[in-house]
C-alpha positions in Angstrom: -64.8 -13.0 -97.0 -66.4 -16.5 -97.3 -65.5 -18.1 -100.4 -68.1 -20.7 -102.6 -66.2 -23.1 -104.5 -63.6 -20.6 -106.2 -65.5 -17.7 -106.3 -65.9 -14.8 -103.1 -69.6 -14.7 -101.3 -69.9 -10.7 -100.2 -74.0 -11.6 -99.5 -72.7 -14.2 -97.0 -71.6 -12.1 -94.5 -73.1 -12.4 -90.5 -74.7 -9.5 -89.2 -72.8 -7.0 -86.6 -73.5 -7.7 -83.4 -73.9 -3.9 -82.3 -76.0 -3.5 -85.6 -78.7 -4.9 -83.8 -78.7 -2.9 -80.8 -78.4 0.6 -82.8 -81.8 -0.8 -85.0 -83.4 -1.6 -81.6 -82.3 1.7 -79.7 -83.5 3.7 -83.3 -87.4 2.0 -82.2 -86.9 2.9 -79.3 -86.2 6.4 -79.4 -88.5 6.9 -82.2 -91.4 5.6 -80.1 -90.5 7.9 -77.1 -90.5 10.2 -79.4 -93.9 9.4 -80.8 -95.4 9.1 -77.2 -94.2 12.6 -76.2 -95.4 13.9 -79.3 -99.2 11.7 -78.8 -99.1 13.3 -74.9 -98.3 16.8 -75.7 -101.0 16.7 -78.3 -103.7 15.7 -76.0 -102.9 17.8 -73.3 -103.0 21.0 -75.7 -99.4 21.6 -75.1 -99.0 20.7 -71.6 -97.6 17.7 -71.0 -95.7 18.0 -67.5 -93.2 15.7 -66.3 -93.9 12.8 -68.1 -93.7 14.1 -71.5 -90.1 15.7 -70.5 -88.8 12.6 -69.4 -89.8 10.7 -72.3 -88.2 13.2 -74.6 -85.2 13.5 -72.9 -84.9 9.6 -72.9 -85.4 9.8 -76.2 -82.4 11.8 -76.7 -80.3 9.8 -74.7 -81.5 6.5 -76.4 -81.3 8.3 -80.0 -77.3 9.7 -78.7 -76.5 5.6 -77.4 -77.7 4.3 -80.8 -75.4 6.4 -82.8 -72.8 5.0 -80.9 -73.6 1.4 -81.3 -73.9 2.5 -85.1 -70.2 3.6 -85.3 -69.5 0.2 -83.1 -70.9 -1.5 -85.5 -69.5 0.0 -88.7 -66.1 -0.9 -87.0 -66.6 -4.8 -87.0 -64.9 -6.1 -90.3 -66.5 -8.0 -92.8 -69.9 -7.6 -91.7 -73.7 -7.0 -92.8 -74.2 -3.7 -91.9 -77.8 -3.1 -93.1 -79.3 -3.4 -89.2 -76.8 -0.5 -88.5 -77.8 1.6 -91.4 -81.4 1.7 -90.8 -80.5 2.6 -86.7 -78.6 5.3 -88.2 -81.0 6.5 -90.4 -83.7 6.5 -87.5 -81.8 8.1 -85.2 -80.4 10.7 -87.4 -83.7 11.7 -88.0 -85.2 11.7 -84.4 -82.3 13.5 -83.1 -83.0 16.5 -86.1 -86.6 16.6 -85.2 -85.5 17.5 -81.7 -82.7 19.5 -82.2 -85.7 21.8 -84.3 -88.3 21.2 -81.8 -85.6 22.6 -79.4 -84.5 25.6 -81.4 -89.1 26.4 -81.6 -89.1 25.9 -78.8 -86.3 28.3 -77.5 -87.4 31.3 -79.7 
């Protein structure tokens, strides 16, 4: 807690460092994500190679930012709005694929 004059400062608070990396992985995934979706579109469903291995990296980058989200929430006495909105993105990258999956195995 950082304290002005006599009274406690809760808006004062640094950012967590890990924070920052589970917003950046959440932009990343979500624009794998987008590009696999743009490629598979245009090809009429037939994307190849490239549009697996930018989903599956989306995935794994979507999986490492949950990680750096519960990292983050860890740190004490931080801001934790950078590792909220990761969250939030991730969360919902990694349900649109876990449904694209379960399409896409029926």
């Amino acid at each position: 807690m950082k304290y002005v004059g006599n009274k406690v400062s809760y808006i004062r608070h640094p950012f967590a460092k890990n924070g920052f990396f589970s917003f950046g992985l959440g932009i990343v995934s979500l624009a794998f994500a987008a590009g696999t979706l743009i490629l598979s579109v245009r090809r009429g469903g037939q994307g190849g190679m490239v549009t697996g291995a930018l989903g599956f990296s989306s995935i794994v980058f979507g999986l490492m930012g949950l990680w750096y989200s519960f990292l983050a929430f860890r740190e004490q006495e931080k801001n934790y709005i950078f590792a909220k909105i990761g969250l939030g993105l991730q969360i919902v990258v990694l349900i649109c694929w876990i449904m694209v999956i379960i399409v896409g195995v029926r």
